[in-house]
Structure formats: structure tokens, C-alpha cells
FIDREN-151130 format. One record per atom (N, C-alpha, C): residue in one letter; x, y, z. Coordinates in nm, 2 decimals. Layout:
BEGIN
r:A; u:X; v:Y; w:Z
...
***
This chain:
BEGIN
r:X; u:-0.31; v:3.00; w:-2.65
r:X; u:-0.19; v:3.07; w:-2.60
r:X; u:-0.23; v:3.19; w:-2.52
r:X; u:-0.21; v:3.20; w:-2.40
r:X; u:-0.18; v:3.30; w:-2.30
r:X; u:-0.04; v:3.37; w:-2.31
r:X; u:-0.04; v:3.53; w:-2.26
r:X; u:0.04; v:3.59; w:-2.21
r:X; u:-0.03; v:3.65; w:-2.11
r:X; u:0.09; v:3.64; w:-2.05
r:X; u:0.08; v:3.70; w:-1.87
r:X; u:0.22; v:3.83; w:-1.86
r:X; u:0.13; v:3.94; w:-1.82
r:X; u:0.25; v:4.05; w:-1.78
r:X; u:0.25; v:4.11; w:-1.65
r:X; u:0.33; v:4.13; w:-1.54
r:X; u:0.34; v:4.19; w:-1.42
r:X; u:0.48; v:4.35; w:-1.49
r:X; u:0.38; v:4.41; w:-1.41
r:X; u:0.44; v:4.56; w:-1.41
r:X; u:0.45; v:4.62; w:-1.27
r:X; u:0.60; v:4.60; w:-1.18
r:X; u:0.63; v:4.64; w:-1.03
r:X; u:0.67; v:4.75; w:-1.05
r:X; u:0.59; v:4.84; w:-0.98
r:X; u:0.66; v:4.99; w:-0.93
r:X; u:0.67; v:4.97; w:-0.79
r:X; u:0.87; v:5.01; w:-0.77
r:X; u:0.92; v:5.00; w:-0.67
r:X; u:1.00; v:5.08; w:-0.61
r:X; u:0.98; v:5.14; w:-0.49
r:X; u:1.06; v:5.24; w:-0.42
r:X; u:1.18; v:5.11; w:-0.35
r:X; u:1.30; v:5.16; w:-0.37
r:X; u:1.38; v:5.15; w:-0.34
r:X; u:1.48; v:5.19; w:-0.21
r:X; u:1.57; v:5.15; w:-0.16
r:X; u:1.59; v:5.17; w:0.03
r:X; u:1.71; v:5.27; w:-0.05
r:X; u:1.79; v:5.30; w:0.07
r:X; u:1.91; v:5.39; w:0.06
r:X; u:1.98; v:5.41; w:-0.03
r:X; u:2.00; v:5.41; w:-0.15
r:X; u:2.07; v:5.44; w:-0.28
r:X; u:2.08; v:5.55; w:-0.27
r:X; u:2.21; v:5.62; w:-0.34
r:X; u:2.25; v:5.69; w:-0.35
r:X; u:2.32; v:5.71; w:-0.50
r:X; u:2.33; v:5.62; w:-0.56
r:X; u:2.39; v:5.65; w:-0.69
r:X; u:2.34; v:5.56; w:-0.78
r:X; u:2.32; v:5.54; w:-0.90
r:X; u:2.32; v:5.50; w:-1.05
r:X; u:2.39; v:5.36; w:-1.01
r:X; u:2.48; v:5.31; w:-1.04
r:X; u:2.54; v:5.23; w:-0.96
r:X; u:2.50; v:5.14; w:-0.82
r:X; u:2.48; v:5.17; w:-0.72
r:X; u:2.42; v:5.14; w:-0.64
r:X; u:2.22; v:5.07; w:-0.67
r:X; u:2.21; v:5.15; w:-0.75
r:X; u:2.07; v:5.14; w:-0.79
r:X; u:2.07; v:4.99; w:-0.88
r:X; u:2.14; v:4.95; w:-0.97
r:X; u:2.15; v:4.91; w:-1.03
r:X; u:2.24; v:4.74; w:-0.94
r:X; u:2.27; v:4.75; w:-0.81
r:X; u:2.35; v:4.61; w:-0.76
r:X; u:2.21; v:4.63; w:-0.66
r:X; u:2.06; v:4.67; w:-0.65
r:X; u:1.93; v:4.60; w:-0.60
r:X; u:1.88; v:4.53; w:-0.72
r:X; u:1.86; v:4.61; w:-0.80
r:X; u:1.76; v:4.59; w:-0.96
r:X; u:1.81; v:4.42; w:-0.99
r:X; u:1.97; v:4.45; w:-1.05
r:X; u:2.01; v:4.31; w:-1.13
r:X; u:1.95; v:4.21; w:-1.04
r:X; u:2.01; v:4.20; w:-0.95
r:X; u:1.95; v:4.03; w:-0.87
r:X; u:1.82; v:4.00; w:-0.85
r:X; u:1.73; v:4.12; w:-0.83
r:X; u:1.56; v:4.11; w:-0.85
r:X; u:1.53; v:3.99; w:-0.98
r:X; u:1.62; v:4.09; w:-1.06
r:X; u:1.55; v:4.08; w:-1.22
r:X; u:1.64; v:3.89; w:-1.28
r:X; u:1.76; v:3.91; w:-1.19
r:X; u:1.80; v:3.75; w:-1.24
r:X; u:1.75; v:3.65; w:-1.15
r:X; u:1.71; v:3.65; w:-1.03
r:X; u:1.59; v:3.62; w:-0.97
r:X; u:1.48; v:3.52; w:-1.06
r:X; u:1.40; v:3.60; w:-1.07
r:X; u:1.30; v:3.64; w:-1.14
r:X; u:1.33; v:3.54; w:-1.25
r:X; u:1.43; v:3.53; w:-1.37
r:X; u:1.46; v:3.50; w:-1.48
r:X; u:1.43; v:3.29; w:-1.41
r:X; u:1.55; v:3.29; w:-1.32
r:X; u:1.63; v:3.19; w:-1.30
r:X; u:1.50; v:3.16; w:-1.23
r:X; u:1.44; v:3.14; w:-1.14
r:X; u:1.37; v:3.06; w:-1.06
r:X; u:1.18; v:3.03; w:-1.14
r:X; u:1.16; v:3.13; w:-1.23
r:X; u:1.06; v:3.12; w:-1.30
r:X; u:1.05; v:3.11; w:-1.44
r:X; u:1.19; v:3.13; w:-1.49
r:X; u:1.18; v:3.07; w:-1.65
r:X; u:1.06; v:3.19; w:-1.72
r:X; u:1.06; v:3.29; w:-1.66
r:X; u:1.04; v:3.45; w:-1.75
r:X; u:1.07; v:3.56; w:-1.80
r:X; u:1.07; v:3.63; w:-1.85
r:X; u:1.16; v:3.76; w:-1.90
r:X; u:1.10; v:3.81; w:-1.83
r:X; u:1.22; v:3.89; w:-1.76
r:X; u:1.23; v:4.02; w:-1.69
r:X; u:1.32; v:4.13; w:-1.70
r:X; u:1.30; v:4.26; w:-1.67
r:X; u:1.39; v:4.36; w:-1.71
r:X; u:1.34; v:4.46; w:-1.64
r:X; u:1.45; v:4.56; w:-1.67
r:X; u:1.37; v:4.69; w:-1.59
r:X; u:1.36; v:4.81; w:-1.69
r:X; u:1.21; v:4.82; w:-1.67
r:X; u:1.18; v:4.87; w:-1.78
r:X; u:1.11; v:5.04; w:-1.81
r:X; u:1.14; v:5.11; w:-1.65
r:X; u:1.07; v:5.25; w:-1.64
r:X; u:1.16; v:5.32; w:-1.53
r:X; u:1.19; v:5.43; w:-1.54
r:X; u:1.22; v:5.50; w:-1.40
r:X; u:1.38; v:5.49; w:-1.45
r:X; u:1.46; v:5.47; w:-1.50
r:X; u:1.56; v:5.45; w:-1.50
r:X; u:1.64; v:5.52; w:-1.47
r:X; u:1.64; v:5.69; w:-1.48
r:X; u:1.67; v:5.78; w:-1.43
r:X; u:1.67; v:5.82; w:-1.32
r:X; u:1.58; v:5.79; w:-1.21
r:X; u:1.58; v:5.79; w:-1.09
r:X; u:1.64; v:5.69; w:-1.01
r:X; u:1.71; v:5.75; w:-0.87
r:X; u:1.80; v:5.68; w:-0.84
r:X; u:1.71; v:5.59; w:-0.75
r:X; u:1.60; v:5.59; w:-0.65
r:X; u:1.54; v:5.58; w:-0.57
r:X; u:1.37; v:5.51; w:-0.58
r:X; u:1.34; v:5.53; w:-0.72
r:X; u:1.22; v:5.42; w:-0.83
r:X; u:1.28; v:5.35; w:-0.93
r:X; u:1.23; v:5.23; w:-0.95
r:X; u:1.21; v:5.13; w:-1.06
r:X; u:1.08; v:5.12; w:-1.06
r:X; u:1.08; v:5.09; w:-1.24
r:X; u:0.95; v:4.98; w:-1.30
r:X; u:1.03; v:4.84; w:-1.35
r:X; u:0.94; v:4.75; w:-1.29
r:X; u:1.02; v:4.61; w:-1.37
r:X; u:0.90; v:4.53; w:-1.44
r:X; u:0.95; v:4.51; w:-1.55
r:X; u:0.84; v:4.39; w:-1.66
r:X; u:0.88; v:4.26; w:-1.61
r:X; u:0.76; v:4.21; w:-1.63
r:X; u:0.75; v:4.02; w:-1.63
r:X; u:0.69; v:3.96; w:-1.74
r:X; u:0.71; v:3.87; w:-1.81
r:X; u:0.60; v:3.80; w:-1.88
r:X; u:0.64; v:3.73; w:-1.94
r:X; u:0.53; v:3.60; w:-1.94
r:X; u:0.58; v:3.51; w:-1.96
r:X; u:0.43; v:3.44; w:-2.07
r:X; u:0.43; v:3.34; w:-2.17
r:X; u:0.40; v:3.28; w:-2.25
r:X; u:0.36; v:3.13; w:-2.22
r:X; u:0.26; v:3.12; w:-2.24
r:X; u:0.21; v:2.98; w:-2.18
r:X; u:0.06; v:2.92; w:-2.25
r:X; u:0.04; v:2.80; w:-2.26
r:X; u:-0.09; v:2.76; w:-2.34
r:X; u:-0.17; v:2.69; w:-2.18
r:X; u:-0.16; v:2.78; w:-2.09
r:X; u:-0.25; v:2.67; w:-1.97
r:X; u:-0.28; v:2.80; w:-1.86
r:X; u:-0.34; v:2.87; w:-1.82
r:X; u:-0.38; v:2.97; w:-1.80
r:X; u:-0.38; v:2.97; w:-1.59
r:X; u:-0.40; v:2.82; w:-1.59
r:X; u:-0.37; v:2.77; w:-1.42
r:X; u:-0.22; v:2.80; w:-1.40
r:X; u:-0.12; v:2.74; w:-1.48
r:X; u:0.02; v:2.80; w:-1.47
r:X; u:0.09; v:2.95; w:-1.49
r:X; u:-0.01; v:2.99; w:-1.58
r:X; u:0.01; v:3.11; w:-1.58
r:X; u:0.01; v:3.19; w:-1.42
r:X; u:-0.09; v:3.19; w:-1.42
r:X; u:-0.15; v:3.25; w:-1.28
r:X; u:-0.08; v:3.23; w:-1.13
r:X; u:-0.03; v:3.08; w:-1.16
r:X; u:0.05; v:3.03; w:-1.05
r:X; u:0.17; v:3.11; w:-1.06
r:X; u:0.23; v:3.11; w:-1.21
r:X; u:0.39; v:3.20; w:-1.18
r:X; u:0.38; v:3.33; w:-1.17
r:X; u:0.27; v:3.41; w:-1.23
r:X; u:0.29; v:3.51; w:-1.18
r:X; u:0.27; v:3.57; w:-1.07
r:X; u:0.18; v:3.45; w:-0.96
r:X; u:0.17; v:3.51; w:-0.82
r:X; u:0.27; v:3.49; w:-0.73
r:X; u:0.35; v:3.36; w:-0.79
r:X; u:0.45; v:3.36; w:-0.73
r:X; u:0.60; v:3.47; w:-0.72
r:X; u:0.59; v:3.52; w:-0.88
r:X; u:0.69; v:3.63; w:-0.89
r:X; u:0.67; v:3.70; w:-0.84
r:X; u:0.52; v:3.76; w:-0.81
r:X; u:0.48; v:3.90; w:-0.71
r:X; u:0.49; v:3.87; w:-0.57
r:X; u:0.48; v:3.76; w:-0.53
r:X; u:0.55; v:3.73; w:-0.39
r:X; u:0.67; v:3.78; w:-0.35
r:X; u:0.81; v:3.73; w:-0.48
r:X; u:0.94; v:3.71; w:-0.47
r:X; u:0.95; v:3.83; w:-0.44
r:X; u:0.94; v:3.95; w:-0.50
r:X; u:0.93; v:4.09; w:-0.58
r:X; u:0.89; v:4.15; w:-0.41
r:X; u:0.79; v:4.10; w:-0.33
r:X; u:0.70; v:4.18; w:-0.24
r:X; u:0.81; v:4.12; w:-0.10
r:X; u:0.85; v:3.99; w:-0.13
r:X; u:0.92; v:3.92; w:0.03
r:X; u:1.07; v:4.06; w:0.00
r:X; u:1.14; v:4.08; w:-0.06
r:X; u:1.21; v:4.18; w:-0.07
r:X; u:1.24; v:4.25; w:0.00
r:X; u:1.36; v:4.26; w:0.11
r:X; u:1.38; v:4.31; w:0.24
r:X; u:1.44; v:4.50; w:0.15
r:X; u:1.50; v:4.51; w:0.01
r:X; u:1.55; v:4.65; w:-0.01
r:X; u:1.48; v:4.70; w:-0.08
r:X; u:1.35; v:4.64; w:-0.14
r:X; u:1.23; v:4.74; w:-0.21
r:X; u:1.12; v:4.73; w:-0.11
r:X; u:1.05; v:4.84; w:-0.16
r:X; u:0.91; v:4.85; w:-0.10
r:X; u:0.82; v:4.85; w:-0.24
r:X; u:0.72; v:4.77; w:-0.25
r:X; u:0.60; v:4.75; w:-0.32
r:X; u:0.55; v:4.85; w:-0.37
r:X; u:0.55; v:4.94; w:-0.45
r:X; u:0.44; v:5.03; w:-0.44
r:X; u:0.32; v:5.00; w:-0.54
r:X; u:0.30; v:4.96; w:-0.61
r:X; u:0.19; v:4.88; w:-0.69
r:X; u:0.25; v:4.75; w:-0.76
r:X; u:0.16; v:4.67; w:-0.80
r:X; u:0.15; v:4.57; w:-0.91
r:X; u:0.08; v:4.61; w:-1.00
r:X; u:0.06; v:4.59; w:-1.14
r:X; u:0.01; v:4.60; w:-1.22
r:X; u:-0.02; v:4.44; w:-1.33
r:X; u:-0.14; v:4.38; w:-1.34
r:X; u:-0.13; v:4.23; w:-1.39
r:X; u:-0.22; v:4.25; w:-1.53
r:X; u:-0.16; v:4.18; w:-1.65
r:X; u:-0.31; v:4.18; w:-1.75
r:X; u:-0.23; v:4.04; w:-1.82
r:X; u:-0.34; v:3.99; w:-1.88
r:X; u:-0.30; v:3.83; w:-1.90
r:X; u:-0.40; v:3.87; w:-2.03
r:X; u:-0.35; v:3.79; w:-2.13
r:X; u:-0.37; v:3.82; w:-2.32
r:X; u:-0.43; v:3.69; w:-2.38
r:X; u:-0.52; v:3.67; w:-2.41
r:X; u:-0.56; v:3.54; w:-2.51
r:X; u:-0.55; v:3.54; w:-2.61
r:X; u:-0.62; v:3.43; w:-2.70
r:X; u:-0.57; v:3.44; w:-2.85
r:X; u:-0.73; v:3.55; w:-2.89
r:X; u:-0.82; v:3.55; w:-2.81
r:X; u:-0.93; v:3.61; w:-2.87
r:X; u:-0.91; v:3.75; w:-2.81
r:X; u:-0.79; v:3.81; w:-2.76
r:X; u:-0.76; v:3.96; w:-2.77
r:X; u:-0.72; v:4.00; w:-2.87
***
């Protein structure tokens, strides 16, 4: 058994309110759910109108698939015309951790 986690820290475009912040985030994050069959959330920064952190991860017994979804997610996350990238963060878990 594998686990794979991505951790996006993301600067965010013209927001201006809590609300606002929050109709970029959801669709990322249902995105994310719907096209790769992972849990995602937003999981740091939440106070700021203008940063997010978002979690990914996903559970898998095949370490080639692993690696495929989660480059693919960091693509989706990166092609993103109203965030800007500011780091990834990747660590992937075996049974012998």
C-alpha cells in the first residue's frame, strides 16, 4: 500500500473578499475530486483572502499510478488561469514507513 500526498501553496488573482476567495478554491478542489478520484480540501491559509494551501491524497497498491495521478493533479492545479503556483510539496508513504 502506497500513499501519495501533494501540498499546493497558492497565490490567488483579484479577490477581495472571503467569499470571493472561496468561488476560485471550490472548483479547484471539485476538480481535483471528480477527474482523479482523490481527496482534496483546502487545508491552510484560510484566513487570508489572497493565499491557499490545498491537500491531495490519494491511496493506492501500485506506485506507477500513484505517481501518474499525482503529476497529473499538479498539472491541473499549475494549467490554472486564477492561481499562481507558488510551491508543490510531494511525499508518497509505504508500508515500510
Amino acid at each position: 500500500m502506497y500513499v501519495g500526498t501533494l501540498s499546493f501553496d497558492l497565490l490567488l488573482g483579484d479577490v477581495r473578499s472571503l467569499k470571493e476567495k472561496r468561488s476560485v478554491v471550490r472548483p479547484i478542489v471539485a476538480e481535483l475530486q471528480r477527474k482523479f478520484s482523490v481527496s482534496a480540501a483546502e487545508v491552510g491559509e484560510q484566513d487570508l483572502l489572497r493565499r491557499t494551501r490545498l491537500g491531495v491524497a490519494m491511496v493506492t497498491g501500485d506506485t506507477g499510478h500513484l505517481s501518474d495521478v499525482l503529476d497529473r493533479c499538479e498539472r491541473l492545479v499549475a494549467a490554472r488561469p486564477e492561481v499562481e503556483l507558488l510551491s508543490v510539496r510531494r511525499r508518497v508513504h509505504g508500508d515500510e514507513d
